[in-house]
C-alpha positions in Angstrom: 29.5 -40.7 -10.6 31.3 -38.6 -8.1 28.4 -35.9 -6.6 30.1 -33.9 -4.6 33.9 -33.0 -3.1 34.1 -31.2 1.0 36.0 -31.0 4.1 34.4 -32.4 7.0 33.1 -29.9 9.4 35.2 -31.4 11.8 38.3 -31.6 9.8 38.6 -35.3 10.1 39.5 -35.5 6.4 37.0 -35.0 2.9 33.7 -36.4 2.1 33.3 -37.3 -1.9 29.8 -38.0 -2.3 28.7 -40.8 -5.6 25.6 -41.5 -7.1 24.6 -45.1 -8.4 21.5 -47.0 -9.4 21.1 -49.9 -7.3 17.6 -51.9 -7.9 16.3 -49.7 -9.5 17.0 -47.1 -7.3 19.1 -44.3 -7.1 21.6 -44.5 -4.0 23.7 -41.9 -2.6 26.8 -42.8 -1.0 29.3 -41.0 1.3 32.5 -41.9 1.8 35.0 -39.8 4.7 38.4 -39.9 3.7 41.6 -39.1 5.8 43.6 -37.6 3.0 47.4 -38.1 4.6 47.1 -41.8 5.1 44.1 -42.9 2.8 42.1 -44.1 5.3 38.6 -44.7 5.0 36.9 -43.4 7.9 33.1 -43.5 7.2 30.9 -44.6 4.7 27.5 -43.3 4.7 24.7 -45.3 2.0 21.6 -43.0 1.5 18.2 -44.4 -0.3 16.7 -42.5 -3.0 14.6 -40.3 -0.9 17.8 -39.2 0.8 17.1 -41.4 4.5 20.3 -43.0 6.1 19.8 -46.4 5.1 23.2 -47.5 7.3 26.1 -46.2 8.5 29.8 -48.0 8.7 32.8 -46.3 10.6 35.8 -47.9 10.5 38.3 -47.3 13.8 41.3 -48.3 15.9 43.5 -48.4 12.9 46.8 -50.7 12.9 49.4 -51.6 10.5 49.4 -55.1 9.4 52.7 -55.8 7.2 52.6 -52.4 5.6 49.0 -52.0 4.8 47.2 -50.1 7.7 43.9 -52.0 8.7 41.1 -50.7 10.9 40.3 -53.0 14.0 37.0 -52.1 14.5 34.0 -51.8 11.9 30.7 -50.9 13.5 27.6 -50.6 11.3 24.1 -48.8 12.5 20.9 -47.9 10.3 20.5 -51.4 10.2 16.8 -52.5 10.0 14.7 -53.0 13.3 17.6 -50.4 15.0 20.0 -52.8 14.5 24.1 -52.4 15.6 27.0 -54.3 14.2 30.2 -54.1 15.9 32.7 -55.8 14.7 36.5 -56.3 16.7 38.8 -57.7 14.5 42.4 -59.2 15.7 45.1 -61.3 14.8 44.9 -60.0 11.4 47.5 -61.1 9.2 49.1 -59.9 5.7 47.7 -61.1 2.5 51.0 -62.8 1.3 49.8 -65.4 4.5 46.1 -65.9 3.7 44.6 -68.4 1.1 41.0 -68.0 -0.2 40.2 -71.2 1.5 40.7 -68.8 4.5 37.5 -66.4 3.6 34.8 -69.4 3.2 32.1 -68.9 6.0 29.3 -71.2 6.2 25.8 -69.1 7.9 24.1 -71.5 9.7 20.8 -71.9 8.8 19.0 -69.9 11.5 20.7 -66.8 10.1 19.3 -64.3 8.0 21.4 -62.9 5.1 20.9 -59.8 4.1 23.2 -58.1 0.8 24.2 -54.6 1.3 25.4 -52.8 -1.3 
């Protein structure tokens, strides 16, 4: 359920705040929104003692067909100080992918860890 509605201090758009039980745990989550373009700029996951438990920010927005996509997703809070950056290109409209085109194979050496 939706917690809480503001502007960001820096006026890059409006926080909503939402509560939800994940494991057995409460979770806060809070999402920035730019308003004008209905972009998602941040998105902020709490535990239930109110901690950080990571961070995404999503940047270096472009228009791909006529949905804007952002180019670069970083993620920190990780465990063990972790950082994700993520620098996306060549993106292509949905009317050209297949779901065939999403499969990803880890290899086994990796670690997989589900986020909420």
């Amino acid at each position: 359920s939706i917690t809480e509605i503001r502007e960001d201090r820096g006026n890059r758009g409006i926080w909503v705040s939402v509560q939800r039980k994940a494991d057995n745990n409460l979770r806060k989550i809070h999402l920035l929104i730019e308003p004008d373009e209905g972009k998602l700029l941040s998105r902020i996951i709490e535990d239930d003692k109110g901690d950080v438990y990571t961070k995404i920010t999503y940047d270096d927005w472009a228009s791909v067909g006529n949905c804007k996509q952002p180019h670069l997703i970083k993620v920190t809070g990780l465990e063990y100080n972790t950082e994700l950056t993520m620098a996306l290109s060549d993106i292509l409209g949905a009317d050209e992918l297949d779901k065939n085109d999403f499969r990803f194979t880890a290899p086994a050496s990796y670690v997989k860890q589900i986020l909420p």
